[in-house]
C-alpha positions as CSV (number, residue, x, y, z in Angstrom):
1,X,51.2,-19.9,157.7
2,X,49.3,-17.7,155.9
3,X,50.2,-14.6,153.9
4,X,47.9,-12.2,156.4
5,X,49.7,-14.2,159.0
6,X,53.3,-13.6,157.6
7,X,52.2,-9.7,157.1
8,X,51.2,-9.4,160.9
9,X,55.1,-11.2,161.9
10,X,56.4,-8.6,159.8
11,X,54.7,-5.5,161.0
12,X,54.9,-6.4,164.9
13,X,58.6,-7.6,164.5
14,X,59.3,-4.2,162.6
15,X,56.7,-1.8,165.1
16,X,59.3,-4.0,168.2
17,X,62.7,-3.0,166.4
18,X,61.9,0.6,166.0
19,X,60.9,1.0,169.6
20,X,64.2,-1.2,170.5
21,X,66.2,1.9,168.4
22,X,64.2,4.7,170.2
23,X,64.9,2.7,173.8
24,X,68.8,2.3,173.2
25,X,69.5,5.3,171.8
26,X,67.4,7.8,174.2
27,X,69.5,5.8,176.9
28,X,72.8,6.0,175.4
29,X,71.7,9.9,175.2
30,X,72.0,9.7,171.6
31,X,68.3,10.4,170.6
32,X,66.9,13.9,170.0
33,X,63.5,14.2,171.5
34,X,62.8,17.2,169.3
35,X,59.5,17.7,167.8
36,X,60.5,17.5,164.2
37,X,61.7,14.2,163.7
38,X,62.8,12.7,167.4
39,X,59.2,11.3,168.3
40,X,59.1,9.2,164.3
41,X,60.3,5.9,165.4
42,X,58.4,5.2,168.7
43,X,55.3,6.5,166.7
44,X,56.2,4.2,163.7
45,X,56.9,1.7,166.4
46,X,53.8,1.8,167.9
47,X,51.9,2.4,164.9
48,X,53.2,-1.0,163.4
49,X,52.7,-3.0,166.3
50,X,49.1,-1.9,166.6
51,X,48.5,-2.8,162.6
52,X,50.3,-6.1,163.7
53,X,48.1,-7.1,166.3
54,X,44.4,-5.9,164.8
55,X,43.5,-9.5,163.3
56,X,40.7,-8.3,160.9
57,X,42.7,-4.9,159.3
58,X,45.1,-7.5,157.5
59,X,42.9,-10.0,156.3
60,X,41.6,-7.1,153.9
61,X,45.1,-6.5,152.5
62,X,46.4,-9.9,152.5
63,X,44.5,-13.0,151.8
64,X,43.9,-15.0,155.2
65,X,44.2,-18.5,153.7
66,X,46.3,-21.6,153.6
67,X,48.5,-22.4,150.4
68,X,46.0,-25.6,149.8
69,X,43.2,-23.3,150.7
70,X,44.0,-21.4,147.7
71,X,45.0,-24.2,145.3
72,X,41.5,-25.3,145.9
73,X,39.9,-22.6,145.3
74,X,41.8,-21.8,142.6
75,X,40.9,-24.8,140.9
76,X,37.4,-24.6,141.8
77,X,37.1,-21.4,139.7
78,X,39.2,-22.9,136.8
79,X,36.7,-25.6,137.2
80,X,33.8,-23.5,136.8
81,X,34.6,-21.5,134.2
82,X,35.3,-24.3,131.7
83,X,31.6,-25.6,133.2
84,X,30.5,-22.6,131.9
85,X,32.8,-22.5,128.6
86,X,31.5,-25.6,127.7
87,X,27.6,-25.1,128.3
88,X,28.0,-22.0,126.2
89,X,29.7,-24.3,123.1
90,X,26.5,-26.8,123.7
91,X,24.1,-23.8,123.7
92,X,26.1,-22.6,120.8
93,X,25.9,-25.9,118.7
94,X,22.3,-26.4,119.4
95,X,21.3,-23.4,117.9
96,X,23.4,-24.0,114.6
97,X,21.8,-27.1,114.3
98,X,18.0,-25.5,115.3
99,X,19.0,-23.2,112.0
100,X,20.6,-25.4,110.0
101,X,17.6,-27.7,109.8
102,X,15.4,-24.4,109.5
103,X,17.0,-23.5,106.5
104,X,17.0,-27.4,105.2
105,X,13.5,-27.0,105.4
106,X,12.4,-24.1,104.1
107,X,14.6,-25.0,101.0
């Protein structure tokens, strides 16, 4: 399961449990419907669950991939950049040897 996957569980399960609160205790008569603060938790609730469902909103905030997914890729870019550490020691050891056999020569 991935971590955007995981994110979308939690904010659906949370958006269900805060509409569950506002359903038992407006029938139990124990919820204000005032304007002021009675109408937070079914707007949180729904608010949640519609972040939960959207598929693409979480993929920006959470990355969308497997654990092996990102182990690969992770090594892929710890692969590259020591491709690229190590052409810039061969480009590096060319040129002292360019100049080194300049100076040898105009000795």
């Amino acid at each position: 399961m991935t971590p955007a996957e995981r994110a979308r569980k939690i904010l659906t399960g949370t958006g269900l449990c805060l509409l569950f609160v506002f359903a038992v205790g407006l029938g139990s008569d124990r919820y204000s419907t005032s304007p002021e603060i009675g109408w937070i938790f079914p707007f949180m609730g729904i608010l949640l669950i519609g972040l939960g469902v959207r598929k693409g909103s979480i993929g920006h905030q959470f990355p969308d991939e497997s654990d092996d997914e990102m182990t690969r890729r992770v090594q892929d870019d710890v692969e590259q950049t020591e491709r690229e550490k190590n052409v810039g020691q061969a480009w590096a050891s060319l040129e002292h040897h360019v100049l080194k056999s300049e100076i040898d020569e105009s000795e």
